[in-house]
C-alpha positions as CSV (number, residue, x, y, z in Angstrom):
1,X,28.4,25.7,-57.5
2,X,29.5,26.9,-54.0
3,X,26.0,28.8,-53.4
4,X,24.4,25.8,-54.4
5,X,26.3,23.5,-51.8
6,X,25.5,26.1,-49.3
7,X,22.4,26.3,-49.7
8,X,21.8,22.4,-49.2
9,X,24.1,21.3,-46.7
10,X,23.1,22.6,-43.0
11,X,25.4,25.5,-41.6
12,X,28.1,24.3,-38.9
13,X,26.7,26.2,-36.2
14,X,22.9,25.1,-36.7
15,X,23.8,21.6,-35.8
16,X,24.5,22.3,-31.4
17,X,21.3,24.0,-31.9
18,X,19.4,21.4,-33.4
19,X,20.6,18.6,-30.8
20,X,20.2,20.8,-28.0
21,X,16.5,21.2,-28.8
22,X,16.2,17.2,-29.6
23,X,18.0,16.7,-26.3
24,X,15.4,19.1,-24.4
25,X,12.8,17.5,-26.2
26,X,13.5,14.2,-24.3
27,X,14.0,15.6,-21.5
28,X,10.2,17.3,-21.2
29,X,8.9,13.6,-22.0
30,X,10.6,12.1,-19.4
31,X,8.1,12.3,-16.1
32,X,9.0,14.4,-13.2
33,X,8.7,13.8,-9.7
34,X,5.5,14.7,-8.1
35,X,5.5,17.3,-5.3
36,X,4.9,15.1,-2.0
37,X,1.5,17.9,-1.8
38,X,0.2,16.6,-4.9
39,X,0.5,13.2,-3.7
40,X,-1.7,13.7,-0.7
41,X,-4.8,15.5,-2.5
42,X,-4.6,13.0,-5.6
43,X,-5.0,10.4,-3.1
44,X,-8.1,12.5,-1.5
45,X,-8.9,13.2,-4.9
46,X,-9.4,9.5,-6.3
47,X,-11.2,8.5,-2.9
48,X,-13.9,11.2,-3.5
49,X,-14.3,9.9,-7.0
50,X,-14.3,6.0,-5.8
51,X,-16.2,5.9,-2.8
52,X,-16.3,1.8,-3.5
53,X,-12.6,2.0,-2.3
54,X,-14.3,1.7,1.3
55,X,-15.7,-1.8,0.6
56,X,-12.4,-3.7,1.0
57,X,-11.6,-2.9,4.5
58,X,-15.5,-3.1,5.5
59,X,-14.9,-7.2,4.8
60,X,-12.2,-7.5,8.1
61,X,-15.4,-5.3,10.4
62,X,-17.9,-7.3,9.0
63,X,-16.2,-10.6,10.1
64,X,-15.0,-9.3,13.8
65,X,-18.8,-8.9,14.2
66,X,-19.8,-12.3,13.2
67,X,-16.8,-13.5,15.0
68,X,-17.9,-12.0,18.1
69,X,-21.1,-13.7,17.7
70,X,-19.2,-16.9,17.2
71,X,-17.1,-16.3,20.3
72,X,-19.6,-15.8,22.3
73,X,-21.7,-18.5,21.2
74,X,-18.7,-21.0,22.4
75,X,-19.0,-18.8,26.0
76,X,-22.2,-20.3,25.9
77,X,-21.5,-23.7,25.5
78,X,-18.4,-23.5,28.2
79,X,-21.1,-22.0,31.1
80,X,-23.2,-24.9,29.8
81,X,-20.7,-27.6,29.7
82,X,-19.0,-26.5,32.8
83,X,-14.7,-25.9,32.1
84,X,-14.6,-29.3,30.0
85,X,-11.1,-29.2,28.3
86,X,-12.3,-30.3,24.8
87,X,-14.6,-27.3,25.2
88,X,-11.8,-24.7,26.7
89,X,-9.2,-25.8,24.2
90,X,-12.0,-25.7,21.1
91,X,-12.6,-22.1,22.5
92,X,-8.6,-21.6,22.2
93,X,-7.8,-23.3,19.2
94,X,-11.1,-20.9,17.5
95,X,-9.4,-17.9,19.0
96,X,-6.0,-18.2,17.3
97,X,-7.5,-19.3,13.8
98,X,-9.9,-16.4,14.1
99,X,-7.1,-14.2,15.1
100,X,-5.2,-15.4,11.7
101,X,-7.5,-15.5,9.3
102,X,-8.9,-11.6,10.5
103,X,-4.8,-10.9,9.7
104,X,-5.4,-12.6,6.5
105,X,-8.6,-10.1,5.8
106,X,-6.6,-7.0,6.7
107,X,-3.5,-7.9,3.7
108,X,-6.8,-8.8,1.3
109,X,-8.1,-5.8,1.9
110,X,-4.9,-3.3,1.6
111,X,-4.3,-5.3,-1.7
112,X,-7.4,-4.7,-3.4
113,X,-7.2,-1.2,-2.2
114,X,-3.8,-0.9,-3.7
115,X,-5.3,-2.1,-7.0
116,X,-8.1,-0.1,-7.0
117,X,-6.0,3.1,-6.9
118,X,-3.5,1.9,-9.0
119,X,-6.6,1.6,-11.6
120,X,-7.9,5.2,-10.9
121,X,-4.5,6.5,-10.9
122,X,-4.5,5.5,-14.4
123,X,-7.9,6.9,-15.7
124,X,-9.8,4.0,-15.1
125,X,-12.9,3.6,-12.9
126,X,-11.5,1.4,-9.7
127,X,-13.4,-1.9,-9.7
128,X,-13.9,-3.9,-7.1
129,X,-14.0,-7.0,-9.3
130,X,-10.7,-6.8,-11.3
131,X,-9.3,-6.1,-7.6
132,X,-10.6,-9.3,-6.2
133,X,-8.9,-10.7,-9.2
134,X,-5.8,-9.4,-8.9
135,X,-5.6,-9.4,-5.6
136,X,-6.5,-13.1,-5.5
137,X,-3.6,-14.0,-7.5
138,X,-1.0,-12.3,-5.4
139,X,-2.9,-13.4,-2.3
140,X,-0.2,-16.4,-1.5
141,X,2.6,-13.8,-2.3
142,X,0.8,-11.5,0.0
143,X,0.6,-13.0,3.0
144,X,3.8,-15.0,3.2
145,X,5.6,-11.7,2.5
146,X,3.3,-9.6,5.1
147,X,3.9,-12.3,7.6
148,X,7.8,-12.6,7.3
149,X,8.1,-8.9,7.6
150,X,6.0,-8.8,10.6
151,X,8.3,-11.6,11.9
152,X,11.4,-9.8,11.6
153,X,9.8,-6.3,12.5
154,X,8.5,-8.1,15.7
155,X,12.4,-9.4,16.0
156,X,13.6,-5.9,16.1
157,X,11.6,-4.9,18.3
158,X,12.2,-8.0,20.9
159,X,16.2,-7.3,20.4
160,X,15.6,-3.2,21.2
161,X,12.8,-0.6,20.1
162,X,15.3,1.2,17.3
163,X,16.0,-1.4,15.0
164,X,12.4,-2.5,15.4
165,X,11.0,1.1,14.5
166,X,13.7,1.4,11.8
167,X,12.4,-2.1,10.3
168,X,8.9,-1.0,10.3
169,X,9.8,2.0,8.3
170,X,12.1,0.3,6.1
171,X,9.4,-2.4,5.5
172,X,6.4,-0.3,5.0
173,X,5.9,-0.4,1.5
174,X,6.0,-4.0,1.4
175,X,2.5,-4.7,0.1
176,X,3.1,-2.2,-2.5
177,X,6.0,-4.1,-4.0
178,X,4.0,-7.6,-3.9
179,X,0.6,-6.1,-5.9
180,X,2.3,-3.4,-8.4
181,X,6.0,-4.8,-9.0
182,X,5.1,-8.7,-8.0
183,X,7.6,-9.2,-5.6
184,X,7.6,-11.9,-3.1
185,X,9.4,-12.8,-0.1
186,X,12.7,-11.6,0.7
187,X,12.6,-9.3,-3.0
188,X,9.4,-7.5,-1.9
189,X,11.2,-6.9,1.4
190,X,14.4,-5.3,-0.6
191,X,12.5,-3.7,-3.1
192,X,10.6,-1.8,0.0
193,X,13.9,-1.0,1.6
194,X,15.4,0.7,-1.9
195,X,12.3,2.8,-2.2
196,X,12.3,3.7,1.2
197,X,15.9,4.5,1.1
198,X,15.6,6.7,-2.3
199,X,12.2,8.4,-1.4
200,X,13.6,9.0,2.1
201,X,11.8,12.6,2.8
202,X,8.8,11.4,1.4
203,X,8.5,7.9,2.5
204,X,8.7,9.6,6.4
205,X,6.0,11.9,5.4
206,X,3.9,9.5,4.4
207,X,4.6,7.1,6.8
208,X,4.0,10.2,9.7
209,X,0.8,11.0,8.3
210,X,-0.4,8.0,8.2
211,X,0.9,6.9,12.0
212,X,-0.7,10.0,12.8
213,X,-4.3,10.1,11.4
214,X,-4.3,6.2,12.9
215,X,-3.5,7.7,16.4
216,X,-5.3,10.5,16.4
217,X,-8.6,9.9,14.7
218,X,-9.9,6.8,17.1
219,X,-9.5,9.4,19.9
220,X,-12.8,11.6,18.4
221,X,-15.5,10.9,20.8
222,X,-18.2,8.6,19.3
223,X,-17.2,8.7,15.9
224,X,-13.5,8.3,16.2
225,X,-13.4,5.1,15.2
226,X,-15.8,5.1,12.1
227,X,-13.5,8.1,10.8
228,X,-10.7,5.7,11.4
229,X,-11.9,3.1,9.4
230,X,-13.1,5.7,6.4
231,X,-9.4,6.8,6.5
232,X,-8.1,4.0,5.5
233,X,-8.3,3.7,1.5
234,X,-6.7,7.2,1.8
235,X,-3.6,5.9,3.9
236,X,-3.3,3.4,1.6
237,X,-3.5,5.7,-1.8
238,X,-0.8,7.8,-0.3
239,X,1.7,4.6,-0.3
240,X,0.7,3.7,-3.6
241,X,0.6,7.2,-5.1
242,X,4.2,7.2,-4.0
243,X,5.1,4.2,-5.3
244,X,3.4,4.7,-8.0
245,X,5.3,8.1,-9.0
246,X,8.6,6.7,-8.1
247,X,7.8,3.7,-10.6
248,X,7.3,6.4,-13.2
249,X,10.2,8.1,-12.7
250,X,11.7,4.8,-13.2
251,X,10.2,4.5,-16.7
252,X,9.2,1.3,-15.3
């Protein structure tokens, strides 16, 4: 009868063994952070995969041209019309509204980037359609939240240069928070600051990379400035990559 019982019920000492190995189990499912070096060629990567990426911030060039024609077009009428003030303050009042709305274009086109590499980051071909979509319906969300952390950045940097350059920092994952973890407002401006604040070495990386392929690249004689422009899905995949790994990690 003994043998028997032994024989069914599971020796003492198998049981640690048994949890351990469940317990190490879980552990291998649960997603690791990504080397900061992985982050920066899977962003190259999923560029040279989805050249279409480029299209979004083609849209902001495309209307400085034909705004230039515009502007000049009013020049025009003012050497016409002599320095009429109607004239002089239409010329002013289409300055500032073209000045906004090209803002406007810029925070459209970083959110459909962000889409379109969150979609290739997840297997899927980036589409420029689904990111018009999406970005679209976060557009409102968008620019309010872009515009109030570009208030308060500006504020810092009124008051003195540090707190500015810390804000900017602090606040540069904002656009990430409003298309992948639809924040808005003040809670896309929080949510940047925790990720900032737990990615720390990263975020700087990023960030430095970014500040300095901006900075450098316009400075290539005759080309500089095309490069820039090409370069900018890849800044923009490098913020989301990392956001996007930190999310994981999250479980989110």
């Amino acid at each position: 009868m003994n043998s028997d019982s032994d024989r069914l019920d599971p020796q003492p000492d198998q049981k640690p063994d048994a949890l351990a190995a469940i317990r190490e189990d879980e552990k291998e499912e649960i997603p690791g952070k990504k080397p900061i070096g992985e982050i920066f060629s899977r962003a190259y990567e999923i560029y040279r995969n989805n050249p279409l990426m480029i299209v979004p911030s083609l849209i902001p060039i495309a209307a400085i041209i034909v705004g230039l024609l515009t502007f000049v077009g009013y020049i025009g009428l003012v050497a016409v019309f002599g320095e009429d003030e109607p004239v002089a303050f239409s010329v002013l009042a289409g300055l500032f509204l073209f000045v906004v709305f090209m803002i406007v274009l810029f925070f459209l086109a970083e959110g459909m980037t962000i889409e379109m590499v969150r979609e290739a980051s997840s297997g899927k071909k980036a589409d420029l359609s689904s990111a018009w979509q999406a970005t679209a319906a976060r557009m409102g969300p968008l620019v309010v939240t872009s515009f109030l952390a570009g208030i308060i950045v500006a504020l810092g940097y009124v008051l003195f240069f540090i707190p500015g350059l810390i804000l900017s920092f602090a606040f540069y994952f904002v656009a990430q928070a409003v298309m992948i973890d639809d924040k808005s407002g003040m809670q896309a401006l929080k949510a940047s600051y925790r990720f900032v604040e737990a990615n720390l070495s990263d975020a700087l990386v990023v960030v430095l990379v970014s500040l300095a392929i901006g900075a450098i690249l316009p400075g290539i004689p005759l080309i500089g400035p095309l490069i820039c422009l090409l370069s900018l899905p890849y800044v923009y995949g490098l913020a989301t990559l990392l956001y996007l790994d930190e999310r994981e990690c999250r479980g989110d």
